[in-house]
N, C-alpha and C positions, 0 to 999 in steps of 0.2 A: 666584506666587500670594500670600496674603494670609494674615495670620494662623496660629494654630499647630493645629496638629493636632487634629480631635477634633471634636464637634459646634457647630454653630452657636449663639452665644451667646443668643438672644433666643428659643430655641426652648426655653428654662428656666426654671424658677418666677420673675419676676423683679415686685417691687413698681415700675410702671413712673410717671416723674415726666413732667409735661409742662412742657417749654420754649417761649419763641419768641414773639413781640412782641404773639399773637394766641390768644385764648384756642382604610340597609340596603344595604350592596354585593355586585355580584358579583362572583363569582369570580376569580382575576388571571387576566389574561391580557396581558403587559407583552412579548409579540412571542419574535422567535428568542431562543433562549438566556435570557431573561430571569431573576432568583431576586428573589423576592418574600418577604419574612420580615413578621412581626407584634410588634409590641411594647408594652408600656406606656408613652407619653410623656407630659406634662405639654404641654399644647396650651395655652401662654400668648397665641401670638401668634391662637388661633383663638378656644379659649374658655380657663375658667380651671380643666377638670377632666381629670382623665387619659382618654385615649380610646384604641383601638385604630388604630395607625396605621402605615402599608406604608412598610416599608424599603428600599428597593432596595438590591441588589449588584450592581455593573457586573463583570460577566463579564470574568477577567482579573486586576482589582481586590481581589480580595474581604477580604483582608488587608493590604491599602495604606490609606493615609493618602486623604480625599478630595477633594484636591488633587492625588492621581496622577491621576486620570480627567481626561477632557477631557467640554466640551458635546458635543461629536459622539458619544463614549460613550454618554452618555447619551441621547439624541438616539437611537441606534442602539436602546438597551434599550429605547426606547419604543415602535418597532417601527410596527404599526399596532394602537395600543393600543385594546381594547374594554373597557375597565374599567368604562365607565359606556354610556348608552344614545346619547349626542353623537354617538360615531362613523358610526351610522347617516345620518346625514345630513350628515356635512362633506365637504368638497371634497378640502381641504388642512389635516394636522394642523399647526400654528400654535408651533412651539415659543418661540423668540429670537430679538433679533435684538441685537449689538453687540458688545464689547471685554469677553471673559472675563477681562481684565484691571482690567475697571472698579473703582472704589470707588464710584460712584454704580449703585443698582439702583431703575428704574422697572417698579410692578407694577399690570398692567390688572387688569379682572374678565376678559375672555373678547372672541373675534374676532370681529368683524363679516362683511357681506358679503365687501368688497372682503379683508378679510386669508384670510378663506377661499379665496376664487380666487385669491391670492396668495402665502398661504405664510407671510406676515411681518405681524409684529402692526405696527398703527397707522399703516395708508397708506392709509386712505381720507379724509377732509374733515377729520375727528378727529385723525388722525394728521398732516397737514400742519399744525395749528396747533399741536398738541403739539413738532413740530420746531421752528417758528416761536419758542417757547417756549423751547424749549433753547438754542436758537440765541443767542437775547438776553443768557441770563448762560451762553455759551459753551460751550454741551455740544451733543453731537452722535451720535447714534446708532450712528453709523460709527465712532466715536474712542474718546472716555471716558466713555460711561453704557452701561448692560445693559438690555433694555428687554422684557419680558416678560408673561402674564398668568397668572391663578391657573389658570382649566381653559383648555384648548391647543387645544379645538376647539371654533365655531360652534354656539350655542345658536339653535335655531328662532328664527324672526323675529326675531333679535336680544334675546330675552326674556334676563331674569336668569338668571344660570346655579343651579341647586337645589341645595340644602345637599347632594346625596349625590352630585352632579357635583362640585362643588368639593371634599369631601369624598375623591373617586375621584384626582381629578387633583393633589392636594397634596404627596403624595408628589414628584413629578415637580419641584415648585418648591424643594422642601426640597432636594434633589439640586443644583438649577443654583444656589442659594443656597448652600451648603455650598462650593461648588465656586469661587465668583465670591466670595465673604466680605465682600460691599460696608461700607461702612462709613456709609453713610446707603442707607435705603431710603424710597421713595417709591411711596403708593399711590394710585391715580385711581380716585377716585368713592368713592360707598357702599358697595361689594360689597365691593371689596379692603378697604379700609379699617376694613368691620367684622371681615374675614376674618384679618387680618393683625395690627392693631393693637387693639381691642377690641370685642367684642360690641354694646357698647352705642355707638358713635360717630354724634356727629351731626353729618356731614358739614359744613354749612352755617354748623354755630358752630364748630368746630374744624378747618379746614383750617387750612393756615399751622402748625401748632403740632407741634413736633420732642417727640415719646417718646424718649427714651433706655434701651436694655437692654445693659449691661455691652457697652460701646461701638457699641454699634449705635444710630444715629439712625435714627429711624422718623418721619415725616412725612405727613398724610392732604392732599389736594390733589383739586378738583376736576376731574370727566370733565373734558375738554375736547369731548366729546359734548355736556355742556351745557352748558358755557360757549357753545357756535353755538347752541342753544336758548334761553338766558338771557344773551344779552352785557351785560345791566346788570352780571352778577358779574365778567366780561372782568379792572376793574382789581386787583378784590381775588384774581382769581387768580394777575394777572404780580405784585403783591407777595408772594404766595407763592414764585415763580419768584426773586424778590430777596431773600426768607429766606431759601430753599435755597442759592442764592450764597455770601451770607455764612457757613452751615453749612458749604459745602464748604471754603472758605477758612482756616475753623478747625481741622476735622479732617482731613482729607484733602488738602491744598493742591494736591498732587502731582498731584488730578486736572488741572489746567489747563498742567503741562509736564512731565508723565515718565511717561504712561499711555502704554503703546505698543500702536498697536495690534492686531486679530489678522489 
């Protein structure tokens, strides 16, 4: 695994710079076994005030370092999670899919049809182009990227997922994040993006364009949802695809011949 011990960097007060060529819950109920704790954190990457937020303990774990645990641990604590109201209506809860070795972490808003009946985020039309993508500067879902979204289960009609769903289910990202320590993370579309990197993000002027948080590269990038809606954006999205390249080339290198994977 990656990094040292202890919380994820970007998950802390951090005055964040921008790089790059272009400018109410209820109750837990987290399945068998689960331990659910509450704490005060500093929610940089959500908003910029402290809020109360669920910590998981992977049963087993609970005085180990967070790189003892595996995603199927966690995966396992999730259970059939009813934390938020989502559950009622999904198919198949949507957790990852890729190389818990990765340093590259791609992060959706939430699953569509097809990943609902399937099980795996981004293999419907979205997700063919999104690989198609990868594939161009050499990443690959099966090999060296972690490919993910913020809530894990199917929002009605495909609607945005509500602040108290993503909210519900963040905990759970914070976990496979900890656990995978990417070292560039990537968010598609507006949801993640405001979710992840800042409140205020406007997608459409600031894609392309790398945050840094005590070495975490953060990067907001277009759905690939609407880039099949809007193909006029097509080019300036694969040059996003050509910054991240270059980014991983600098930090990470290792992703293109020493990622093994799982």
């Amino acid at each position: 695994m990656h990094g040292s011990a202890g919380e994820t960097p970007f998950l802390h007060g951090v005055s964040p710079q921008m790089h790059g060529t272009r400018a109410a819950r209820r109750p837990a109920h987290h399945g068998e076994g689960a331990k659910v704790a509450r704490r005060r954190v500093k929610r940089t990457y959500l908003t910029e005030e402290d809020e109360t937020m669920p910590v998981m303990h992977i049963p087993g774990h609970e005085h180990q370092r967070p790189q003892e645990v595996t995603l199927e641990e966690i995966r396992a604590v999730m259970g059939e999670c009813r934390l938020c109201p989502l559950w009622e209506t999904r198919t198949n809860l949507v957790f990852g899919v890729g190389n818990p070795n990765a340093r590259v972490m791609v992060v959706g808003e939430g699953p569509g049809r097809n990943e609902d009946l399937q099980g795996e985020p981004f293999v419907g039309r979205a997700g063919q182009l999104l690989d198609k993508m990868l594939y161009a500067v050499d990443l690959d879902r099966r090999t060296n990227v972690y490919i993910t979204n913020i809530v894990k289960c199917r929002p009605p009609k495909n609607r945005d997922p509500q602040d108290d769903e993503q909210d519900s289910c963040i905990g759970y990202l914070r976990e496979q994040t900890r656990l995978i320590r990417p070292r560039i993370i990537v968010t598609l579309g507006r949801i993640a993006g405001m979710k992840l990197i800042k409140p205020d993000l406007r997608i459409t002027r600031e894609h392309g364009m790398f945050i840094e948080r005590k070495g975490i590269w953060m990067m907001p990038m277009l759905h690939p949802a609407a880039l099949l809606r809007n193909q006029s954006q097509m080019e300036g999205a694969f040059n996003d695809f050509l910054i991240l390249r270059k980014k991983i080339k600098e930090v990470c290198p290792e992703t293109y011949y020493s990622v093994t994977p799982n």
